[in-house]
TIGU-365231 format. One line per field, with one value per atom (N, C-alpha, C, O): residue number from 0; atom name; residue in three letters; x, z, y. Coordinates in nm, 2 decimals. Example, Ala and Ser with C-alpha at 12.3 -4.5 7.8 and 13.67 -1.06 7.14 Angstrom:
<rs>
pos (0; 0; 0; 0; 1; 1; 1; 1)
site (N; CA; C; O; N; CA; C; O)
code (Ala; Ala; Ala; Ala; Ser; Ser; Ser; Ser)
xx (1.32; 1.23; 1.32; 1.42; 1.28; 1.37; 1.29; 1.34)
zz (0.78; 0.78; 0.78; 0.85; 0.71; 0.71; 0.79; 0.80)
yy (-0.57; -0.45; -0.33; -0.33; -0.22; -0.11; 0.00; 0.11)
</rs>
This chain:
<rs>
pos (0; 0; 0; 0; 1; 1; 1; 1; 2; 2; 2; 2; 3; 3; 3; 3; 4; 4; 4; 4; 5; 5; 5; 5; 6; 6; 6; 6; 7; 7; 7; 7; 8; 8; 8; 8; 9; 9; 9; 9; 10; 10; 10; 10; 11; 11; 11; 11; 12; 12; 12; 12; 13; 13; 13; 13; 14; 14; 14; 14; 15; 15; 15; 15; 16; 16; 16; 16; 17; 17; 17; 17; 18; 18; 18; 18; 19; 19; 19; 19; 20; 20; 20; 20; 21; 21; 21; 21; 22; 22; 22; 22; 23; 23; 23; 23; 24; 24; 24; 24; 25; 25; 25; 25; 26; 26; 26; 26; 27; 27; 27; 27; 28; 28; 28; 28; 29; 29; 29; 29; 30; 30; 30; 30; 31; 31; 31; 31; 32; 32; 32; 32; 33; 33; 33; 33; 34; 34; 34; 34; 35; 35; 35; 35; 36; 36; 36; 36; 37; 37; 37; 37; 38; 38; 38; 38; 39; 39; 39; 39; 40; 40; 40; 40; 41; 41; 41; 41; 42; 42; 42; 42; 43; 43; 43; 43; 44; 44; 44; 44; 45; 45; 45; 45; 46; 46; 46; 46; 47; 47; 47; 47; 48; 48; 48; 48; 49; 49; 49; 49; 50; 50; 50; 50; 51; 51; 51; 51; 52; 52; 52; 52; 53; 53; 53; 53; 54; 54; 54; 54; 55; 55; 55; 55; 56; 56; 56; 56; 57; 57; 57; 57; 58; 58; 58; 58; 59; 59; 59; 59; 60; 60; 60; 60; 61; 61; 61; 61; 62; 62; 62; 62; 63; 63; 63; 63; 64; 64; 64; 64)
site (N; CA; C; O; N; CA; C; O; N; CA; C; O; N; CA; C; O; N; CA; C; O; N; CA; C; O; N; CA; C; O; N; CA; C; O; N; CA; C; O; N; CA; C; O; N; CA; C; O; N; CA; C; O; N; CA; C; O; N; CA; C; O; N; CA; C; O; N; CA; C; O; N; CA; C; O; N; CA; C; O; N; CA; C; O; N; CA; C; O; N; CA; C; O; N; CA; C; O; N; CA; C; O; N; CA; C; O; N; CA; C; O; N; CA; C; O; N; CA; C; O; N; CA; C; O; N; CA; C; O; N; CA; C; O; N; CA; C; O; N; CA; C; O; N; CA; C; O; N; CA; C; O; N; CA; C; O; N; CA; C; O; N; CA; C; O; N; CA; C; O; N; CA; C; O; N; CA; C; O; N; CA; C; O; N; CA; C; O; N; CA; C; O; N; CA; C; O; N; CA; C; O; N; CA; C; O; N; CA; C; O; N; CA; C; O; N; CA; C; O; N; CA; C; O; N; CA; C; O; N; CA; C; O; N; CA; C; O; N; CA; C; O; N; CA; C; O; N; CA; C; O; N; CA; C; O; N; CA; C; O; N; CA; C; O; N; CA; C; O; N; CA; C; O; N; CA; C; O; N; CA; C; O; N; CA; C; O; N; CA; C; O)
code (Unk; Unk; Unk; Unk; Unk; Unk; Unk; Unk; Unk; Unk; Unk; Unk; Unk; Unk; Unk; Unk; Unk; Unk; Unk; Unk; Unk; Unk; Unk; Unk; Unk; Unk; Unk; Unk; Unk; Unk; Unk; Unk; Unk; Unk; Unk; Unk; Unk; Unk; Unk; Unk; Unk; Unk; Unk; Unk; Unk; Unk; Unk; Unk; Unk; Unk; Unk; Unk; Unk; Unk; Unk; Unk; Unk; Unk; Unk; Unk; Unk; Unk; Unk; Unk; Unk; Unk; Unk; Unk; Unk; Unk; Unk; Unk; Unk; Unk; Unk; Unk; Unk; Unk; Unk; Unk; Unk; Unk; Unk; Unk; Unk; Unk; Unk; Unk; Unk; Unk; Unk; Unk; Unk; Unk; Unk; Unk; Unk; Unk; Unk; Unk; Unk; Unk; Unk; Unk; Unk; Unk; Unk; Unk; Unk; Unk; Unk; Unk; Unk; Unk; Unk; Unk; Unk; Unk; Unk; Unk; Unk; Unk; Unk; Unk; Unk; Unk; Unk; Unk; Unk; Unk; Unk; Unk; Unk; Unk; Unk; Unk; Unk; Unk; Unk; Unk; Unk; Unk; Unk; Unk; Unk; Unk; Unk; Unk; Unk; Unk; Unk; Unk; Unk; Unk; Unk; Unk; Unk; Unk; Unk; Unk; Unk; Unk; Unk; Unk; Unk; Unk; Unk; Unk; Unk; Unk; Unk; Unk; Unk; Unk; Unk; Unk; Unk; Unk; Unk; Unk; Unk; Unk; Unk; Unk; Unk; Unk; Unk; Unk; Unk; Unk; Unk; Unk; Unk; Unk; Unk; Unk; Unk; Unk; Unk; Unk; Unk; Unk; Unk; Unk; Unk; Unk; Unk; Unk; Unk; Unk; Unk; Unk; Unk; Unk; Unk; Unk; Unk; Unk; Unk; Unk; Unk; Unk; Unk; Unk; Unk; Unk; Unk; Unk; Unk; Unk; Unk; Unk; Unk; Unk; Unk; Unk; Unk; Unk; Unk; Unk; Unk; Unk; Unk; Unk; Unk; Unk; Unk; Unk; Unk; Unk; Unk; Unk; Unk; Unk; Unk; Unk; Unk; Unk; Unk; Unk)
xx (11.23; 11.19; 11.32; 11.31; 11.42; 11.48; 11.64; 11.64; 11.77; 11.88; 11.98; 11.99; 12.06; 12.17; 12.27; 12.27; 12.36; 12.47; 12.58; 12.65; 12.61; 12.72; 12.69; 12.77; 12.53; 12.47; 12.47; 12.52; 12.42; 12.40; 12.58; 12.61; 12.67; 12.79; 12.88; 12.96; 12.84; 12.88; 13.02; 13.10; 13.07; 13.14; 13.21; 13.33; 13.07; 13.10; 13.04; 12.92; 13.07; 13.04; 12.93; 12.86; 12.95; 12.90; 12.73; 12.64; 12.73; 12.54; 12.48; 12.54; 12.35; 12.28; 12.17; 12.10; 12.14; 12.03; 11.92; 11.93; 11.80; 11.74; 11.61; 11.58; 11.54; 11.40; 11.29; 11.27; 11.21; 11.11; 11.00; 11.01; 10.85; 10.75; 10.67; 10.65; 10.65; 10.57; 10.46; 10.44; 10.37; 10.26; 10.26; 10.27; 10.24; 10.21; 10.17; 10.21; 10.02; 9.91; 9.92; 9.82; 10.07; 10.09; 10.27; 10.34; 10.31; 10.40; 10.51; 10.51; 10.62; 10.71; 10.86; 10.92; 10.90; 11.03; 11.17; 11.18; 11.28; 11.33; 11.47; 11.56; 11.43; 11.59; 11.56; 11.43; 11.62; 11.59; 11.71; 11.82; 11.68; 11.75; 11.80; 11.72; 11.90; 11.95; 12.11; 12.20; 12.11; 12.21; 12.29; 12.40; 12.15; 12.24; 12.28; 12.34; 12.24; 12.34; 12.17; 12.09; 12.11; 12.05; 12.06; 12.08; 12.04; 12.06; 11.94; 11.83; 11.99; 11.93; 11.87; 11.93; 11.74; 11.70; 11.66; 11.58; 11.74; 11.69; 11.63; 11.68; 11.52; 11.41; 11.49; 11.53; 11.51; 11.53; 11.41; 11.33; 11.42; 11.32; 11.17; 11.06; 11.17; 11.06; 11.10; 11.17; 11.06; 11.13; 11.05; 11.11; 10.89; 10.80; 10.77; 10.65; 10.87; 10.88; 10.87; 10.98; 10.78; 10.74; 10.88; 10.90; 10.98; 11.07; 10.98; 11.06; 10.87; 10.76; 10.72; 10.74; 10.61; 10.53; 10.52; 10.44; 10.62; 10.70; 10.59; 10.55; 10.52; 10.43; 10.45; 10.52; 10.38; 10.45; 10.35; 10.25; 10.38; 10.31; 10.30; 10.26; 10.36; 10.42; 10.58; 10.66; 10.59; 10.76; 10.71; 10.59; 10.85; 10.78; 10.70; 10.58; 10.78; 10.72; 10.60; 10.55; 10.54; 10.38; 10.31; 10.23; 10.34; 10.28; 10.17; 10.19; 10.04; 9.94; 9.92; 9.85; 9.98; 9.98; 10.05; 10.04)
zz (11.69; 11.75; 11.79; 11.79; 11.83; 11.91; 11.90; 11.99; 11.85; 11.85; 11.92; 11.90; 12.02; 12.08; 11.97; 11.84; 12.06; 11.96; 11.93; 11.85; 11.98; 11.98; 11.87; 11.79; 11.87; 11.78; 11.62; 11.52; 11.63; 11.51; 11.46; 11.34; 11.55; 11.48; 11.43; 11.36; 11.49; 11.45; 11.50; 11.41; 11.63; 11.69; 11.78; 11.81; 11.78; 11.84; 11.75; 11.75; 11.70; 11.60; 11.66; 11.59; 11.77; 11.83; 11.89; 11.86; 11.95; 11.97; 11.95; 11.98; 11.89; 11.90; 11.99; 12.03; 12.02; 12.13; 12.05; 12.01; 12.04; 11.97; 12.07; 12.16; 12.03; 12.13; 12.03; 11.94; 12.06; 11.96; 12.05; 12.17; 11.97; 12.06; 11.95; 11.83; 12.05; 12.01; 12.10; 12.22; 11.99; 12.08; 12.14; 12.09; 12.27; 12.35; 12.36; 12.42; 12.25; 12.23; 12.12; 12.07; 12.05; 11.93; 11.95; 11.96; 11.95; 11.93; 11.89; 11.78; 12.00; 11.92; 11.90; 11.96; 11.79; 11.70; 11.83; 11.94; 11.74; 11.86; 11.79; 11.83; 11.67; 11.57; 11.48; 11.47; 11.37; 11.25; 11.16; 11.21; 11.01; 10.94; 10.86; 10.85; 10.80; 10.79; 10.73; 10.79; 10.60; 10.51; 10.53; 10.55; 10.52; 10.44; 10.64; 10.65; 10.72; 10.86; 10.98; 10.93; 11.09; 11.16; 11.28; 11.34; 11.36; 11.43; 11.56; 11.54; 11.71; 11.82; 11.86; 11.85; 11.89; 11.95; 12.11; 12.15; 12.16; 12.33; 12.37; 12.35; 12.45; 12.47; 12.63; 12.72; 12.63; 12.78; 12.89; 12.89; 12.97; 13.10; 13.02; 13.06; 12.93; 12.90; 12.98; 12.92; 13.13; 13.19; 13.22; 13.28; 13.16; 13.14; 12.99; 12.96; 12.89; 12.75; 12.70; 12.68; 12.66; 12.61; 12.48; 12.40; 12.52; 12.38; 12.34; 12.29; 12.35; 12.26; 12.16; 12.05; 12.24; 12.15; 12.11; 12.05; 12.16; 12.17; 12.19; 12.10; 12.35; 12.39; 12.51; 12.59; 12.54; 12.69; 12.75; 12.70; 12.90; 12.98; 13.10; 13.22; 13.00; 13.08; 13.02; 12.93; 13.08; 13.01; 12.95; 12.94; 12.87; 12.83; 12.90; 12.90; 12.98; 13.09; 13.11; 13.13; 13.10; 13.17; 13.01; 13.01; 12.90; 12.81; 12.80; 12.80; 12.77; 12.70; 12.56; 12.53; 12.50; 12.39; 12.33; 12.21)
yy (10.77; 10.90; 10.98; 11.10; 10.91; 10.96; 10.92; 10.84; 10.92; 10.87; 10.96; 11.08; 10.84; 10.89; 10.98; 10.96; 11.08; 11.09; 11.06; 11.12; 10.96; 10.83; 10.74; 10.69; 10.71; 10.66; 10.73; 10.68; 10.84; 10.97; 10.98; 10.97; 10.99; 10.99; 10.95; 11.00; 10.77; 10.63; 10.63; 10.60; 10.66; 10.73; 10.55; 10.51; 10.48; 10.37; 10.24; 10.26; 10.16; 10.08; 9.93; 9.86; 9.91; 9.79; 9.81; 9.74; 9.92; 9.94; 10.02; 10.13; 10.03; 10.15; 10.22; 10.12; 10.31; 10.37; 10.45; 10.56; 10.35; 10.43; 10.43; 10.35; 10.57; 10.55; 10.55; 10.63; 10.43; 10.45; 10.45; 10.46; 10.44; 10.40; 10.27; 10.25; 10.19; 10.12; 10.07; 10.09; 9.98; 9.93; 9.80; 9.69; 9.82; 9.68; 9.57; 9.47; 9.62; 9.52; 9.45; 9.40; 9.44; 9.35; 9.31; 9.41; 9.21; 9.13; 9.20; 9.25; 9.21; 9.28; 9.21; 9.12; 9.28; 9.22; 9.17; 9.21; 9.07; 8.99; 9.07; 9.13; 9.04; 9.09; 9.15; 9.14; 9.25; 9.34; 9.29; 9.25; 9.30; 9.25; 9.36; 9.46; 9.37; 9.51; 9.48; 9.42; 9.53; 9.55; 9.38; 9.34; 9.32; 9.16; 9.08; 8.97; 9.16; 9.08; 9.07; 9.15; 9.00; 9.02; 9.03; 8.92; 9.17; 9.22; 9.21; 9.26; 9.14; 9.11; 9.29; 9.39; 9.26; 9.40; 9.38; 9.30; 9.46; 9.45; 9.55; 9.66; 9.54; 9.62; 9.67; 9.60; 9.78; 9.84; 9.87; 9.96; 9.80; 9.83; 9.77; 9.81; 9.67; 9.57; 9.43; 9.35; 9.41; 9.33; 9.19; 9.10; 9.19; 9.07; 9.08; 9.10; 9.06; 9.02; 8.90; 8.86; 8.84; 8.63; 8.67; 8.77; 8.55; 8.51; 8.40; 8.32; 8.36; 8.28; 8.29; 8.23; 8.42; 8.49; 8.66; 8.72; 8.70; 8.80; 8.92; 9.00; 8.93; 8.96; 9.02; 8.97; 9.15; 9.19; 9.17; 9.13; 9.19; 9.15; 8.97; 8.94; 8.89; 8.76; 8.68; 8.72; 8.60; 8.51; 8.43; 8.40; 8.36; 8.23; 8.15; 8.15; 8.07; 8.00; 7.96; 7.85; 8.11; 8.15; 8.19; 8.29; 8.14; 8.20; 8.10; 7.98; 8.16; 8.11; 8.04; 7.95; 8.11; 8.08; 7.91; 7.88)
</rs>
């Protein structure tokens, strides 16, 4: 939805700021694979994210699953 302009200009080569939206109620991605290399995605201010079942709302720890 949304890209920094640091990002847009490639100004800085090491991260990018992107805003997207997504949904809560389905599992979300840990890494994206992209031109042959795979790339960690870190969710900003998602601060009860499962690295399990990649689910918001609890940690691993405490996952159900």
């Amino acid at each position: 939805m949304k890209v920094d302009l640091t990002t847009f200009n490639i100004t800085q080569g090491r991260f990018a700021w992107v805003c997207i939206e997504i949904s809560l109620d389905e599992p979300v991605a840990g890494r994206l694979w992209f031109r042959n290399v795979w790339f960690k995605i870190e969710y900003e201010g998602l601060h009860l994210l499962c690295s399990e079942c990649g689910r918001y709302g609890h940690l691993a720890r405490d996952c159900p699953n």
